[in-house]
C-alpha positions in Angstrom: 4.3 -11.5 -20.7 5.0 -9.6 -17.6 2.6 -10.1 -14.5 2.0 -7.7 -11.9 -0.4 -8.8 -8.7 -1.7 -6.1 -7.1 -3.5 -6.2 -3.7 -6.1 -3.8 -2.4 -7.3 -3.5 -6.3 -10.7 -3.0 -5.6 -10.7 0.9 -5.2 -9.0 3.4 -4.5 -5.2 3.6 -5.0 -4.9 -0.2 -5.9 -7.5 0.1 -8.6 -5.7 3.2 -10.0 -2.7 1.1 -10.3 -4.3 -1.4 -12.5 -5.3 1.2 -15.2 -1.5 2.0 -15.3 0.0 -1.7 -15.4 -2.9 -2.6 -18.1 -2.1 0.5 -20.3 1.8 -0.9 -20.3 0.0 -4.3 -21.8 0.9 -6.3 -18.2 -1.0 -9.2 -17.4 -2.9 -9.0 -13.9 -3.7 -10.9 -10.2 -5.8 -8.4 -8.7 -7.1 -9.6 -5.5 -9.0 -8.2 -2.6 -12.0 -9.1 -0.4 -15.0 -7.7 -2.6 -15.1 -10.3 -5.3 -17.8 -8.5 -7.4 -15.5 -5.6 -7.5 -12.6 -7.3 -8.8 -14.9 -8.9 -11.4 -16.2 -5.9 -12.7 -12.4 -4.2 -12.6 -11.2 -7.3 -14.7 -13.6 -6.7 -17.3 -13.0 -3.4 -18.1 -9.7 -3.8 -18.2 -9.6 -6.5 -20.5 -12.0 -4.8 -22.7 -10.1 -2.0 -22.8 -6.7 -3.1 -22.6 -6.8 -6.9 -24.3 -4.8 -7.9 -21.4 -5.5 -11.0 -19.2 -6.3 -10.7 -15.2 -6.8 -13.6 -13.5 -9.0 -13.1 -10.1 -8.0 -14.6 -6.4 -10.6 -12.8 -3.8 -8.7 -12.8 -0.9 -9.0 -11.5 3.2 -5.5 -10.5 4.0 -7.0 -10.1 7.6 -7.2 -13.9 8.2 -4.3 -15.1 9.3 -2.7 -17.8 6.5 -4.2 -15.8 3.8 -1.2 -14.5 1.8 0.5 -18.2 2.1 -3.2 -19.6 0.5 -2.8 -17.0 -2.6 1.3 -17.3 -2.9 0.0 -21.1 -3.6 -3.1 -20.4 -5.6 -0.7 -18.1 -7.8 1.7 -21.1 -8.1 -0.7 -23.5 -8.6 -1.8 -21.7 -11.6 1.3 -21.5 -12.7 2.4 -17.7 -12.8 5.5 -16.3 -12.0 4.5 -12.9 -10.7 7.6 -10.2 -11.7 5.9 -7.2 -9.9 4.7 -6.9 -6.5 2.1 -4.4 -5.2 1.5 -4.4 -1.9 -1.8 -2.0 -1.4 -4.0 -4.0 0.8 -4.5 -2.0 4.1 -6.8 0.2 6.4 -6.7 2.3 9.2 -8.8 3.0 12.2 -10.0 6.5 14.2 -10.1 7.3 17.4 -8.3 6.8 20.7 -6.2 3.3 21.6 -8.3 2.1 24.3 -12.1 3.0 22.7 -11.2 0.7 19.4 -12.3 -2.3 18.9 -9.4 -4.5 20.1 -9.8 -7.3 16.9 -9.8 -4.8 14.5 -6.5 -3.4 15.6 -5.6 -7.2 15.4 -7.1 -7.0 11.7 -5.0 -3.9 10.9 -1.7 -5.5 12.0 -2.3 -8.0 9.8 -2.9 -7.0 6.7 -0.9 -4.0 7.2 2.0 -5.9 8.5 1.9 -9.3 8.7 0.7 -10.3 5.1 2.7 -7.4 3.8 5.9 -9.2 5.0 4.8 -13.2 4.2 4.1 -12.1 0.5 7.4 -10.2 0.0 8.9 -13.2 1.7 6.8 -15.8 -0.5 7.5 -14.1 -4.2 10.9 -12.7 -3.6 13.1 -15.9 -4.2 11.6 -16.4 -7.5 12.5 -12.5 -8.5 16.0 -12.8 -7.1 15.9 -16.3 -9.2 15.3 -14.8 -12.4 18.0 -11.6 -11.6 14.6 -9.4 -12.3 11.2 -8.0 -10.6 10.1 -5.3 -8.7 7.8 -5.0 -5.2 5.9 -1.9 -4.6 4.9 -1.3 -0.4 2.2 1.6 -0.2 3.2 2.8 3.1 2.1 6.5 4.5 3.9 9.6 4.9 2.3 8.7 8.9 5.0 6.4 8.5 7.6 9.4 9.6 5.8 10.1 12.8 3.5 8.6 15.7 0.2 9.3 15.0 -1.9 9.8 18.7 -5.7 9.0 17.4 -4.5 6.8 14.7 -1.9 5.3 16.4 -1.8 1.6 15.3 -2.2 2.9 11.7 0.4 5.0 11.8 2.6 2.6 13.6 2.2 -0.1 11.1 3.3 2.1 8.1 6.6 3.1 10.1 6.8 -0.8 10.2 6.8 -0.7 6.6 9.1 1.8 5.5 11.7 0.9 7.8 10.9 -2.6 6.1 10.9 -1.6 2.9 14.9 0.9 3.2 16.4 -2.6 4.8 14.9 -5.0 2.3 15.9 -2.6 -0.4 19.4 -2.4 0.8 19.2 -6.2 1.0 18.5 -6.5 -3.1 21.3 -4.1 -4.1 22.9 -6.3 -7.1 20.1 -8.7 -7.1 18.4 -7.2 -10.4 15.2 -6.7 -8.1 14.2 -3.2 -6.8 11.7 -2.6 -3.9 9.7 1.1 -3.6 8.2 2.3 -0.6 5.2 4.8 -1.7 4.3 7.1 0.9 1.8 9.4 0.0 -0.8 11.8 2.4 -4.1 11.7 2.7 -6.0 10.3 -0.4 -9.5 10.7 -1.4 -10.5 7.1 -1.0 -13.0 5.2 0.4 -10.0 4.1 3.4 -11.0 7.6 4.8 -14.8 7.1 5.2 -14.4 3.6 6.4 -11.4 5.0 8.9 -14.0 7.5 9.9 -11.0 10.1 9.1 -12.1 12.5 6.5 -13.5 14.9 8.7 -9.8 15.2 10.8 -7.8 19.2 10.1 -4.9 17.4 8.0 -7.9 15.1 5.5 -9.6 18.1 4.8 -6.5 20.3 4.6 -4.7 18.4 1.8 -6.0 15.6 0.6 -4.7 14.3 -2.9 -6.4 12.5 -5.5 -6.3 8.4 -5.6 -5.1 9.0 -9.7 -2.6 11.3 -9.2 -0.3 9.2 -6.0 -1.0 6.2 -8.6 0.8 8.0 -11.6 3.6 9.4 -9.5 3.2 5.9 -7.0 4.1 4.0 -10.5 7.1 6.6 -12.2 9.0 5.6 -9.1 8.3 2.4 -9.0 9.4 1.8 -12.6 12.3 3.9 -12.1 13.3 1.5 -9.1 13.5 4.3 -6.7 13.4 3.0 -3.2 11.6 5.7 -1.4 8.5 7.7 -2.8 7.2 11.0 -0.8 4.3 11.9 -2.5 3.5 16.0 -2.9 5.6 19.0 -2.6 3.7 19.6 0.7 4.1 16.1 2.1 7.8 16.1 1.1 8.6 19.5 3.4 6.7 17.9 6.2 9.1 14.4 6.6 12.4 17.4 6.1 10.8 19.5 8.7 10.3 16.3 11.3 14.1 15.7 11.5 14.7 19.2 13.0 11.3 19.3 15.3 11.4 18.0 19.0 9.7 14.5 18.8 7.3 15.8 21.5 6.1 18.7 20.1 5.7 16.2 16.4 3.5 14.0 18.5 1.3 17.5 19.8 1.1 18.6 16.1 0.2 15.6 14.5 -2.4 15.1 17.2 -3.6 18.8 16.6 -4.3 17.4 12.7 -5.9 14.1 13.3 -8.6 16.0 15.5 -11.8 16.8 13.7 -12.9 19.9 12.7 -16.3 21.8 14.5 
């Protein structure tokens, strides 16, 4: 039976995910911080689905984290043939009013563990000539982001991660996606303190609908995924815009609205 692990599963995107995995009859990992979450998630979808998910709670935030579940995944004896990495947050507000181990938080999940699980289950993909890794980066990832700007920096971290990594598998019978979808209505806005900014309350999309397009491409192998007509024009657009005056708009977005 084909596993998937999915990280972040507790809400928003991630949890989306698991409804889609599930309804393909794919075992789960689901992991995340709020353990009573993940309970509750597992149970529904085993009643529904008949599938088994095993949960691993887990604080990508503490550093040695994704090496402990790598090992509690292989003590267990699972070999894990899909990948999601969907664990991450974001913070509001200027660079030097945030709270400075937060932004240390937010590199590691959104970075650090990102890279040490790809690292950690890859070999065993490339083993079997079969597997696939999803990254949930940002369509931020195309630009900097002045208010969000450790956010916005990390995704670029990931898609540029993601293209080389990708490039790296070519003939390996394993594909890697990089999903980069806009604004979502999850709960990462309320806690980023975001969805009051011009470009949330513009256009944001729903967590169900970047899951269903999120998991076509990801199935399909393709290695980069711009979700939304809208968000698609924007990354075209930034290639013929002056840097600077990117930097002015996006700043003109992330402000919040009267």
């Amino acid at each position: 039976m084909t596993v998937a692990l999915v990280t972040g599963a507790s809400s928003g995107i991630g949890r989306e995910l698991l409804d889609r995995f599930a309804a393909d009859r794919m075992d789960l990992i689901i992991t995340a911080r709020d353990e009573t979450a993940l309970k509750t998630a597992a149970d529904d979808l085993t009643a529904k689905y008949g599938i088994a998910v095993t949960v691993i709670p887990a604080d990508l935030a503490r550093p040695g984290e994704a090496h402990r579940l790598f090992a509690e995944v292989e003590k267990r004896g699972i070999a894990v043939e899909y990948l999601v990495n969907n664990a991450g947050f974001g913070n509001y507000g200027a660079l030097h009013e945030a709270d400075a181990r937060k932004m240390d938080d937010m590199v590691q999940v959104n970075v650090a563990s990102l890279v040490t699980l790809t690292r950690l289950f890859l070999p065993g993909m490339v083993a079997r000539k079969s597997g696939r890794i999803l990254q949930v980066a940002s369509v931020a990832a195309f630009q900097p982001g002045p208010l969000m700007a450790v956010y916005y920096a990390t995704k670029a971290f990931v898609l540029s991660f993601s293209e080389a990594v990708a490039e790296e598998l070519t003939g390996t019978g394993v594909t890697m996606t990089c999903l980069c979808p806009g604004p979502v209505h999850t709960q990462f806005a309320a806690r980023s303190n975001f969805n009051h900014s011009r470009v949330f309350q513009s256009h944001a999309a729903q967590a169900s609908d970047v899951a269903d397009y999120g998991y076509r491409a990801f199935m399909r192998g393709e290695i980069l995924a711009v979700h939304g007509f809208n968000n698609r024009l924007l990354v075209l657009a930034g290639r013929f815009i002056p840097r600077r005056l990117i930097v002015k708009m996006v700043r003109w977005m992330q402000e919040k609205r009267d």
